[in-house]
TIRO-2110 file (N, C-alpha, C; in Angstrom, 1 decimal):
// TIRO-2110
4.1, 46.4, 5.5, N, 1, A
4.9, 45.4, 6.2, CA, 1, A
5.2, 45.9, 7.6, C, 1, A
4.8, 45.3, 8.3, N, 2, A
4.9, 45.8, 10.0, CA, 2, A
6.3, 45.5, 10.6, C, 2, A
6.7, 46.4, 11.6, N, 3, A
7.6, 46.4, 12.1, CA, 3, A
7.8, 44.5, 12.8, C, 3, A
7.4, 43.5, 13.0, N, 4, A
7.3, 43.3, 13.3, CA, 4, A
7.7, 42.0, 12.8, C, 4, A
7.2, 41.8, 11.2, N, 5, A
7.6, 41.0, 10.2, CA, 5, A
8.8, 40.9, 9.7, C, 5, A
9.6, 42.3, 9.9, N, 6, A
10.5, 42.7, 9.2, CA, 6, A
11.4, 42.0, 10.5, C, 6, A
11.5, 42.2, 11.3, N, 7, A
11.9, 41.3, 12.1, CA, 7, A
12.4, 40.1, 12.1, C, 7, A
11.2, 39.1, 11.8, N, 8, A
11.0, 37.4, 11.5, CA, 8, A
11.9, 37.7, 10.2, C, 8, A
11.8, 38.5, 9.9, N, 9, A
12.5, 38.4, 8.1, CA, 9, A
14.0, 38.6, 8.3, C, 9, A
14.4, 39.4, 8.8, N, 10, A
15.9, 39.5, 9.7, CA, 10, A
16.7, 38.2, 10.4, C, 10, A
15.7, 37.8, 11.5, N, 11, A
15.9, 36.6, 12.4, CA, 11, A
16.1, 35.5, 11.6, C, 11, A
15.2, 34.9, 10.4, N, 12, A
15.1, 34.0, 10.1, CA, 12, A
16.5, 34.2, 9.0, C, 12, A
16.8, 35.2, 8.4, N, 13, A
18.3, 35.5, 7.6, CA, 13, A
19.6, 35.0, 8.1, C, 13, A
19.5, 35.7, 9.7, N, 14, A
20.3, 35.6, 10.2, CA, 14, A
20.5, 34.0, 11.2, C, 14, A
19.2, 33.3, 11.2, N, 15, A
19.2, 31.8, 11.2, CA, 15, A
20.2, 31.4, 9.8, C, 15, A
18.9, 31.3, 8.9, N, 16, A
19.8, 30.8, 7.2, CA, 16, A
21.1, 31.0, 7.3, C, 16, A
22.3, 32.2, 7.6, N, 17, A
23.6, 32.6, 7.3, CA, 17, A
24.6, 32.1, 8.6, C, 17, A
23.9, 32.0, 9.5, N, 18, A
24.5, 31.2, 10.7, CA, 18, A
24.9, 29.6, 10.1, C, 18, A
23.4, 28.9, 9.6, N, 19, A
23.7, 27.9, 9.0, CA, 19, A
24.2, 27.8, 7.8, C, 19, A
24.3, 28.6, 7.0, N, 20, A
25.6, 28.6, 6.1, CA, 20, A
26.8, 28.5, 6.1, C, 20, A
27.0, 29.3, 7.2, N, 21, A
28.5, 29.2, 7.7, CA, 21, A
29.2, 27.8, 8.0, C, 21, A
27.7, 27.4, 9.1, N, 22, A
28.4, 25.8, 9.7, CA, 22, A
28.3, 25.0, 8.3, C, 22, A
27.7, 24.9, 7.8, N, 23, A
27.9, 24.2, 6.8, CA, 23, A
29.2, 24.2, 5.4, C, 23, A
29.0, 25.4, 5.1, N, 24, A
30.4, 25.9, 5.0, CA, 24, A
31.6, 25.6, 5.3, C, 24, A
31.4, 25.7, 6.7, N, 25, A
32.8, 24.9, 7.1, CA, 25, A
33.0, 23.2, 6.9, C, 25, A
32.1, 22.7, 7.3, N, 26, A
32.0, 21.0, 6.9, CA, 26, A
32.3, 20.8, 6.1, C, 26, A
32.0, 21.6, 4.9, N, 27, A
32.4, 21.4, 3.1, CA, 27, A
34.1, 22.0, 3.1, C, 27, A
34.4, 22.8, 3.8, N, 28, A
36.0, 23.2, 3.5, CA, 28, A
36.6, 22.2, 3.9, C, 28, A
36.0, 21.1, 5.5, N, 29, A
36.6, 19.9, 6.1, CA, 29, A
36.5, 18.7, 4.7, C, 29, A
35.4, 18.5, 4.5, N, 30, A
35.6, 17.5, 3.2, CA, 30, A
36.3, 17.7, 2.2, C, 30, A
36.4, 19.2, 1.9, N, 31, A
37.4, 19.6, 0.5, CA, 31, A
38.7, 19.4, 1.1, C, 31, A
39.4, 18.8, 2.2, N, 32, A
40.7, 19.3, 3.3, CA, 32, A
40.7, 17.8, 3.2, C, 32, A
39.9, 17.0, 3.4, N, 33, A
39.6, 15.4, 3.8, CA, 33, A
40.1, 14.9, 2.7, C, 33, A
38.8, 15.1, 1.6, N, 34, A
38.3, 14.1, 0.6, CA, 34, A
39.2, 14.5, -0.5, C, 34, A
39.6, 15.4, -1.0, N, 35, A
40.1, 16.0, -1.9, CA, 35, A
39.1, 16.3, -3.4, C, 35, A
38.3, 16.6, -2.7, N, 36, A
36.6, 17.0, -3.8, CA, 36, A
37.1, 18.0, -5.2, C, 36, A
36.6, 17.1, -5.6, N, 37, A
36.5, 17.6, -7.4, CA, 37, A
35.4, 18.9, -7.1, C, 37, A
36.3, 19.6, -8.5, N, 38, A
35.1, 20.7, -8.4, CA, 38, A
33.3, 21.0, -8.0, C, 38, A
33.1, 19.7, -9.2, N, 39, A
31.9, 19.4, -9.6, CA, 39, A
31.3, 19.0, -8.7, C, 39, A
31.7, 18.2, -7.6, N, 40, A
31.1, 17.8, -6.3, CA, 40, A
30.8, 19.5, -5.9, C, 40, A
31.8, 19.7, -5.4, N, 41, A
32.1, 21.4, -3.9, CA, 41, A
31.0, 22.1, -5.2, C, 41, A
30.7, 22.5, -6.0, N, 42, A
29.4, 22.8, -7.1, CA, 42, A
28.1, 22.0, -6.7, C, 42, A
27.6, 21.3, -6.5, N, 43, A
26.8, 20.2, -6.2, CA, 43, A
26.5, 21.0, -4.5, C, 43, A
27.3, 20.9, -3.8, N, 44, A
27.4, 20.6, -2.2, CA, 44, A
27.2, 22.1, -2.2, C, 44, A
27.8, 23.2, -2.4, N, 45, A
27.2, 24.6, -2.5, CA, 45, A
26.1, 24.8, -3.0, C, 45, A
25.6, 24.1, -4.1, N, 46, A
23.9, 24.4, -4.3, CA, 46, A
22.7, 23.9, -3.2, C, 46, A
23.4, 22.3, -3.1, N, 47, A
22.3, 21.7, -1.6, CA, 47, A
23.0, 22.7, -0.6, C, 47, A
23.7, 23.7, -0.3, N, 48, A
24.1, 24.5, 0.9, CA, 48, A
22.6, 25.6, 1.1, C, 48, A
22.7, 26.3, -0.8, N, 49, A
21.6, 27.2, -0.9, CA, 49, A
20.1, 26.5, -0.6, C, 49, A
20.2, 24.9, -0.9, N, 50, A
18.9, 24.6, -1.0, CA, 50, A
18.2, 24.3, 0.6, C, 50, A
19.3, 23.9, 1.3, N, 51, A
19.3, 23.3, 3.0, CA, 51, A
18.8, 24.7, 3.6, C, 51, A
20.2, 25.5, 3.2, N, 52, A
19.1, 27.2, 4.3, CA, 52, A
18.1, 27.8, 4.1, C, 52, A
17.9, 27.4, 2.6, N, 53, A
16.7, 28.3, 2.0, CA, 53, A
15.0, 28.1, 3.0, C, 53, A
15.6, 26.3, 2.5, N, 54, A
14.2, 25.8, 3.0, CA, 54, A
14.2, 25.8, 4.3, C, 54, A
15.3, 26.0, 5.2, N, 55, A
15.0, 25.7, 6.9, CA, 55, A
14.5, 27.6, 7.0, C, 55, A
15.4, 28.4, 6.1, N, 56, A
14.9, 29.4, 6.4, CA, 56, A
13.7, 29.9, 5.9, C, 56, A
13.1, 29.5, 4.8, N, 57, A
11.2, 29.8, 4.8, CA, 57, A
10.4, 29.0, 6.1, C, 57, A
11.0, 28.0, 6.7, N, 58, A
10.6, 26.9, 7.3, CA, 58, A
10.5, 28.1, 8.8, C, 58, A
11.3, 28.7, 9.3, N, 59, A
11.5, 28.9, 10.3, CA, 59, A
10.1, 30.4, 10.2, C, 59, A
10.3, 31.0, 9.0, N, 60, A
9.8, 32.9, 9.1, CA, 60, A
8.1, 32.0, 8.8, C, 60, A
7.7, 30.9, 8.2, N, 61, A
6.8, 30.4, 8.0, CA, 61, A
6.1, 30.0, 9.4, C, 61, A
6.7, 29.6, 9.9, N, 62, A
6.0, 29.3, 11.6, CA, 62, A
6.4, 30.5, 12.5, C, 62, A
6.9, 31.9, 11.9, N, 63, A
6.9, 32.6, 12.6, CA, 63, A
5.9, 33.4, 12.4, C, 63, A
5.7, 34.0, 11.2, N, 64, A
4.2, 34.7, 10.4, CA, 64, A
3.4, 33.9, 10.8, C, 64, A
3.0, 32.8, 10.3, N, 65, A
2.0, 31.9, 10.1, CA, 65, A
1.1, 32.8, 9.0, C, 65, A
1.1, 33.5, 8.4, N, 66, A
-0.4, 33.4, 7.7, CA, 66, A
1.0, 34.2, 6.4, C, 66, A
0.3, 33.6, 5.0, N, 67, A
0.9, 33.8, 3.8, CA, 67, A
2.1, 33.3, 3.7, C, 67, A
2.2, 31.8, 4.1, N, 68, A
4.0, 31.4, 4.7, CA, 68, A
4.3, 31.4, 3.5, C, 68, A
3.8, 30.8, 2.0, N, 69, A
4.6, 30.7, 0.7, CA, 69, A
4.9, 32.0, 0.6, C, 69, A
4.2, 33.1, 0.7, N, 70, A
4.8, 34.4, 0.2, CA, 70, A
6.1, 34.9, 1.3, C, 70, A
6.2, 34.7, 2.4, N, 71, A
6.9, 35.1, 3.3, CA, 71, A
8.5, 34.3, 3.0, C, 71, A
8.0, 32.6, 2.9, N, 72, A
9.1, 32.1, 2.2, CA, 72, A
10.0, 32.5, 0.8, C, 72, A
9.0, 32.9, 0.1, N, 73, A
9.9, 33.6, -1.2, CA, 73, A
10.6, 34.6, -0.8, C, 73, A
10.0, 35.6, 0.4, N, 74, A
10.6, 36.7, 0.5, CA, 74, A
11.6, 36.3, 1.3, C, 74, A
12.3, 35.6, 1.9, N, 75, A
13.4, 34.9, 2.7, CA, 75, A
14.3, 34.4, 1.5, C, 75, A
13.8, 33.6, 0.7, N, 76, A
14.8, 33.2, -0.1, CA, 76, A
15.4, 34.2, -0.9, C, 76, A
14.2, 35.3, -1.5, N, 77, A
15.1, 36.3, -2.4, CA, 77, A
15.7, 37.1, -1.8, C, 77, A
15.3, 37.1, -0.3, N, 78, A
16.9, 38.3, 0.4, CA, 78, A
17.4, 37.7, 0.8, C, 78, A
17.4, 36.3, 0.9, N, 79, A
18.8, 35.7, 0.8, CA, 79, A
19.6, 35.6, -0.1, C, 79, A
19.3, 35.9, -1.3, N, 80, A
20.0, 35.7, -2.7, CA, 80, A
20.6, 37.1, -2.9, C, 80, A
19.7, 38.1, -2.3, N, 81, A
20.3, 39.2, -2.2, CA, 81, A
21.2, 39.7, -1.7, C, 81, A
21.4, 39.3, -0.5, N, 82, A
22.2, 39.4, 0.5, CA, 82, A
23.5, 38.9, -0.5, C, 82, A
23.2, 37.8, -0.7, N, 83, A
24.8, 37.0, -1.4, CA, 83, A
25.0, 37.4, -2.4, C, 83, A
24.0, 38.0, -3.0, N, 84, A
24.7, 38.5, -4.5, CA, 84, A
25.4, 39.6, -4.0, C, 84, A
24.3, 40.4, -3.2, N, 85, A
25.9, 42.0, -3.0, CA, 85, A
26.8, 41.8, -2.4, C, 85, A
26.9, 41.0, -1.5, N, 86, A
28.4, 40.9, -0.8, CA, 86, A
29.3, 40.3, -2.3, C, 86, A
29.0, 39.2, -2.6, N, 87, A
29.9, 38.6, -3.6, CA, 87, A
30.4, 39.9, -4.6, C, 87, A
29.4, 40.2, -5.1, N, 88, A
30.1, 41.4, -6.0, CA, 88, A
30.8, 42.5, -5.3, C, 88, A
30.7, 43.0, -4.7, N, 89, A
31.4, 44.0, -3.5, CA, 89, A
33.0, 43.3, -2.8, C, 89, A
32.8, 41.5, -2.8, N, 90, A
34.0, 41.1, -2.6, CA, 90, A
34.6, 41.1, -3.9, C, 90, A
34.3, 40.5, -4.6, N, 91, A
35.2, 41.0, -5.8, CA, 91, A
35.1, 41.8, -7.0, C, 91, A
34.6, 42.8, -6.4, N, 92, A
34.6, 44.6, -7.0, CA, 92, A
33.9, 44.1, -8.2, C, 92, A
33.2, 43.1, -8.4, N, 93, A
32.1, 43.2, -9.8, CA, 93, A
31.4, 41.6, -9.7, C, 93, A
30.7, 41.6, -10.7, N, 94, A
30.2, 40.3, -10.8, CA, 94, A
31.0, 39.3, -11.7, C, 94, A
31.2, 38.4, -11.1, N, 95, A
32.3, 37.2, -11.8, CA, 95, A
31.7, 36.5, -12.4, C, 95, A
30.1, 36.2, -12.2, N, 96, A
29.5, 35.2, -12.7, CA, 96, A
28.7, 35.4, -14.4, C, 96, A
28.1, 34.1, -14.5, N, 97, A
27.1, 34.6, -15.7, CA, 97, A
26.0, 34.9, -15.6, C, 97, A
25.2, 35.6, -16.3, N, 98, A
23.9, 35.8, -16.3, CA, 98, A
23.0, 34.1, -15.5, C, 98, A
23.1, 33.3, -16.5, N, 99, A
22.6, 32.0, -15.8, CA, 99, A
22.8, 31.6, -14.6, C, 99, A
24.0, 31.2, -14.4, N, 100, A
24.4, 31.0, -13.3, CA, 100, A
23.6, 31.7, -11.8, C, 100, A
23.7, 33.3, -12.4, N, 101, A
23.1, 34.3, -11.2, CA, 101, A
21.3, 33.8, -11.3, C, 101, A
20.7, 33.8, -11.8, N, 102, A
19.2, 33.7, -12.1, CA, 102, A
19.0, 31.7, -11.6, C, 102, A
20.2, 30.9, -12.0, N, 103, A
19.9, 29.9, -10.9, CA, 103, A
20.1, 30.1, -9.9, C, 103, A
21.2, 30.5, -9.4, N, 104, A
21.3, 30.8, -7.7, CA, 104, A
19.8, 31.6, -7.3, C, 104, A
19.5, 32.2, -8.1, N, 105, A
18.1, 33.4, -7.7, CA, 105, A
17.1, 32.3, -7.4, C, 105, A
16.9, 31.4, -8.5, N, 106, A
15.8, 30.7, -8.8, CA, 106, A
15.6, 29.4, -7.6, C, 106, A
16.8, 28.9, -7.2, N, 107, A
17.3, 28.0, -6.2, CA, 107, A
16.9, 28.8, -5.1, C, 107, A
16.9, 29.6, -4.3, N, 108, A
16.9, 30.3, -3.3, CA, 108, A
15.2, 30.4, -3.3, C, 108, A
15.1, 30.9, -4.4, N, 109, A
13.3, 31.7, -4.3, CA, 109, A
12.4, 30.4, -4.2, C, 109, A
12.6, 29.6, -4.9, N, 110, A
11.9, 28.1, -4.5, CA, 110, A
12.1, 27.1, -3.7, C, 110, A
13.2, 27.1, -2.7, N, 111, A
13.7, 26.6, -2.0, CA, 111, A
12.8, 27.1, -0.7, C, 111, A
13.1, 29.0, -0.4, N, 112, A
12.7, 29.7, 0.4, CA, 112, A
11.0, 29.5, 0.9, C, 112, A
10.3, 29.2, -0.9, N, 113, A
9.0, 29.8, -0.8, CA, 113, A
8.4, 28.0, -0.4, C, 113, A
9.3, 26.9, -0.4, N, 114, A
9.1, 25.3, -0.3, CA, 114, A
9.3, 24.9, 0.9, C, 114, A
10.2, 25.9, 1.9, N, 115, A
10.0, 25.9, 3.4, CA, 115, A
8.8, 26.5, 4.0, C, 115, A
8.6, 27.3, 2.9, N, 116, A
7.4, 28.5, 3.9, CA, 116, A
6.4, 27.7, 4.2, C, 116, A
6.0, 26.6, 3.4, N, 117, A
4.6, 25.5, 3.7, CA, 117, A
5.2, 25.3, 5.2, C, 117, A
END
């Protein structure tokens, strides 16, 4: 992997988590607004992972150009990575379940590798 890629792979992360953020906040505005049921702000955080995933394969995919589905997977699973170790590191272990963790995985990796077209 060339210096080079690794780059687009950085860039395009740091696209995805920029747009997480804004988005992020929009959903704290509607949780502040609307007074959202769990199961919604559950819903709206998954389309959060599914919106960056794909803009971020979307973006490293027209930056590579050549093997964009592979490049896309590799954006979504370090994006999933990225969020897995911070989460656990914020709260000094893993809170989640096995499933739970392998759908966030699986959301991200297909999402990522569905932008890369």
């Amino acid at each position: 992997m060339g210096n080079g890629r690794i780059r687009m792979v950085i860039r395009s992360l740091l696209f995805s988590y920029i747009l997480t953020g804004i988005l992020l906040l929009a959903l704290a505005f509607a949780l502040y607004k609307f007074r959202l049921k769990e199961g919604q702000v559950t819903i709206a955080v998954n389309a959060i992972y599914i919106i960056t995933c794909l803009l971020g394969g979307f973006v490293i995919g027209k930056s590579i150009r050549q093997r964009r589905f592979f490049w896309g997977l590799v954006l979504g699973l370090a994006y999933f990575l990225v969020l897995f170790l911070v989460s656990a590191l914020m709260n000094r272990g893993i809170s989640a379940n096995m499933n739970q963790i392998l759908m966030a995985m699986g959301v991200c990796a297909v999402s990522g590798t569905l932008g890369g077209c």
